[in-house]
C-alpha positions in Angstrom: 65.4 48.5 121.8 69.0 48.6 122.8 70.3 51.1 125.0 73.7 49.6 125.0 75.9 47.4 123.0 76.9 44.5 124.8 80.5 44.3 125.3 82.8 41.5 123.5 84.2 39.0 125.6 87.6 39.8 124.2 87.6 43.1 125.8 86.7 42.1 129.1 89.1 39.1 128.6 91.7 41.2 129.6 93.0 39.3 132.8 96.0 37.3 132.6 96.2 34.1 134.6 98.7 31.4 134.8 97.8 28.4 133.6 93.9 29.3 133.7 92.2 27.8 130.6 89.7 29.6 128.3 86.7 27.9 130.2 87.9 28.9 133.5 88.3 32.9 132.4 84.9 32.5 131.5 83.9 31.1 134.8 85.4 34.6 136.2 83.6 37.2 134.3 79.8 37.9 133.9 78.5 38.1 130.0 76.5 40.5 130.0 73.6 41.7 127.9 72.6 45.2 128.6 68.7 45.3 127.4 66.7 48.8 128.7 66.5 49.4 132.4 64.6 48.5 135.5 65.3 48.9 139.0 66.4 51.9 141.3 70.1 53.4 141.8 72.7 52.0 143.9 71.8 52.0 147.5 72.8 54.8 149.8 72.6 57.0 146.1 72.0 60.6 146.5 71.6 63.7 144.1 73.6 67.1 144.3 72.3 69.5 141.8 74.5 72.4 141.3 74.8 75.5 138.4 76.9 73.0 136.9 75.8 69.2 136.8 74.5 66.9 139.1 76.5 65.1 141.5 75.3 62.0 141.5 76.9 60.1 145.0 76.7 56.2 145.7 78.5 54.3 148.8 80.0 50.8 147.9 80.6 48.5 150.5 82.8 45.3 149.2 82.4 41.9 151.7 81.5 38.5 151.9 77.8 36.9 151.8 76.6 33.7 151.8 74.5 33.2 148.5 71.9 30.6 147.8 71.3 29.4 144.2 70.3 26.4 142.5 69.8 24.3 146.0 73.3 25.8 146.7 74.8 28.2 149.5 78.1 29.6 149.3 80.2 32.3 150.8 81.0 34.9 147.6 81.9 38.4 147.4 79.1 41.0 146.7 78.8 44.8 147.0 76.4 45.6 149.3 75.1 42.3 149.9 73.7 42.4 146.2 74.1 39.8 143.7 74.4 41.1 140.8 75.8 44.2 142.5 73.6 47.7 143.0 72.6 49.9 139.4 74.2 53.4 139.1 71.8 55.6 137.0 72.8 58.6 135.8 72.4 61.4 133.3 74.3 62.4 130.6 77.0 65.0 132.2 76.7 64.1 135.6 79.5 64.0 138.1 79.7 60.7 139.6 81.0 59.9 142.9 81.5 56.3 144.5 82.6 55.8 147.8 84.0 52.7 147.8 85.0 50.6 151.3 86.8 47.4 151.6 85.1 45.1 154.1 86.9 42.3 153.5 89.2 41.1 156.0 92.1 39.9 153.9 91.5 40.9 150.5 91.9 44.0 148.0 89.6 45.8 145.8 89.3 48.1 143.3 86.4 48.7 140.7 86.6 49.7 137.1 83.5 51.7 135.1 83.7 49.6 131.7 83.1 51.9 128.5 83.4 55.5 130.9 85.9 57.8 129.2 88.1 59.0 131.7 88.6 62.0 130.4 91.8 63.9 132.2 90.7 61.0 135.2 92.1 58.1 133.9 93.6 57.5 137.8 90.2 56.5 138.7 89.3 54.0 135.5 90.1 51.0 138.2 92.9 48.6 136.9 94.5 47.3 140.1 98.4 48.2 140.1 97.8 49.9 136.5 95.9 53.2 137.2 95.8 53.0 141.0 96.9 51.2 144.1 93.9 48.6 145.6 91.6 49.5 148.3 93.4 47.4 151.0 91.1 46.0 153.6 89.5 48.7 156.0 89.9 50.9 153.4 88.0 53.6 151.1 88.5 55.3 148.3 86.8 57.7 146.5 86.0 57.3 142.6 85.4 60.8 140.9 84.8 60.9 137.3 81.9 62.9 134.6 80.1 61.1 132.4 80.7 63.1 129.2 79.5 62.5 125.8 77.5 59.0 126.2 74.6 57.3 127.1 73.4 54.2 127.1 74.1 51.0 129.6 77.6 49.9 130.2 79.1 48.0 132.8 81.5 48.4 136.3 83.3 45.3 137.9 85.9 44.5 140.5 89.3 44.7 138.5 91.2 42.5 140.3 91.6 38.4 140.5 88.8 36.8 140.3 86.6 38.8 142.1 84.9 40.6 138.7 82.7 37.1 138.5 80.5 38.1 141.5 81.1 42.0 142.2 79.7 43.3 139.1 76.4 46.1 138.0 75.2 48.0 135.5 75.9 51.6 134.6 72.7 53.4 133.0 73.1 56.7 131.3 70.3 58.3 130.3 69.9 61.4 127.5 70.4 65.1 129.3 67.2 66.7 129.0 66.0 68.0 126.8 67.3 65.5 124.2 66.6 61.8 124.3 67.0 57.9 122.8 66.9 57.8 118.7 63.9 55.5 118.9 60.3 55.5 120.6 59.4 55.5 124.1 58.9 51.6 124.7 56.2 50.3 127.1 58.8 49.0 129.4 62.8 48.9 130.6 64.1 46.1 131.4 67.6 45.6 132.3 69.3 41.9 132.1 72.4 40.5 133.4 73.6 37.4 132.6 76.6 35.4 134.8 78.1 32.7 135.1 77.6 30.7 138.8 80.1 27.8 139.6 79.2 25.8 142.6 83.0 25.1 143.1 85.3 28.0 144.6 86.9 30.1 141.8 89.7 30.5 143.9 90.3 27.2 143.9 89.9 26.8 139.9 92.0 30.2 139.5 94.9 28.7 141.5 94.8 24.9 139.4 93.7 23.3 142.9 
């Protein structure tokens, strides 16, 4: 059972690099097929219940970590040390509230909630120089939105350069109580995320070196 459609490459195509070719852009974003749920929330997560909604909070930390896959190690950016990054679970109507610092020495950040509607928010959707300046190194910011109207499993990613192809997690949104999913409790939740690894530095391929 689906809790989410998975999102059309087209739409997360959406970067414009000079003189990248289509295989490269692929190489930079993570394809992604959102199937149930596992795991726990994003860490350093805590719940604010108030006569309203929840407040759900989560603290992002953006920096480099050496990685070890397929008999290679290499230095890549992660959010909190987690590759794939950490799971946000919510509810339906929830407040959400990511803290997110820049640890990277030389680098900025931001981070975009794929599928959210912003509604009256739209300065915190993420696009880097579109709907807010970046996170500049030594920096935080502060991502306030409400989930309002959806559930199921979408998607958040760094929304700048290359950096979506390693800094990227699922969102899962589950029914408000008392309602719930169109379909029958299943055994199990599994949630799977698929990406694409290169052993060479995407900077490097990015830039036509």
């Amino acid at each position: 059972m689906l809790r989410g459609l998975p999102m059309p490459i087209s739409l997360l195509l959406n970067m414009s690099m000079k003189g990248v070719s289509a295989p490269q852009l692929l190489t930079l974003l993570p394809l992604v097929i959102l199937i149930f749920h596992i795991g726990t929330t994003a860490s350093g997560g805590a719940d604010i219940t108030s006569t309203q909604s929840t407040i759900r909070y989560f603290d992002f930390h953006v920096k480099y970590t050496n990685f070890s896959r397929l008999c290679h190690t290499k230095r890549m950016v992660t959010m909190n040390d987690e590759f794939p990054g950490p799971i946000i679970e919510v509810d339906e109507g929830d407040r959400v509230l990511v803290n997110v610092t820049n640890d990277m020495p030389d680098k900025n950040i931001t981070i975009h909630w794929h599928g959210i509607r912003q509604l009256r928010t739209a300065w915190f959707d993420g696009p880097a120089y579109v709907t807010q300046c970046p996170i500049r190194p030594g920096h935080s910011f502060l991502y306030n939105f409400t989930i309002t109207g959806q559930r199921g499993t979408l998607l958040w990613h760094a929304h700048i350069t290359w950096m979506r192809s390693t800094v990227h997690g699922a969102i899962i949104i589950r029914p408000k109580a008392p309602q719930a999913y169109p379909f029958p409790e299943p055994a199990k939740d599994i949630l799977l995320v698929l990406g694409i690894r290169r052993c060479n530095s995407l900077m490097a391929s990015s830039s036509g070196i």
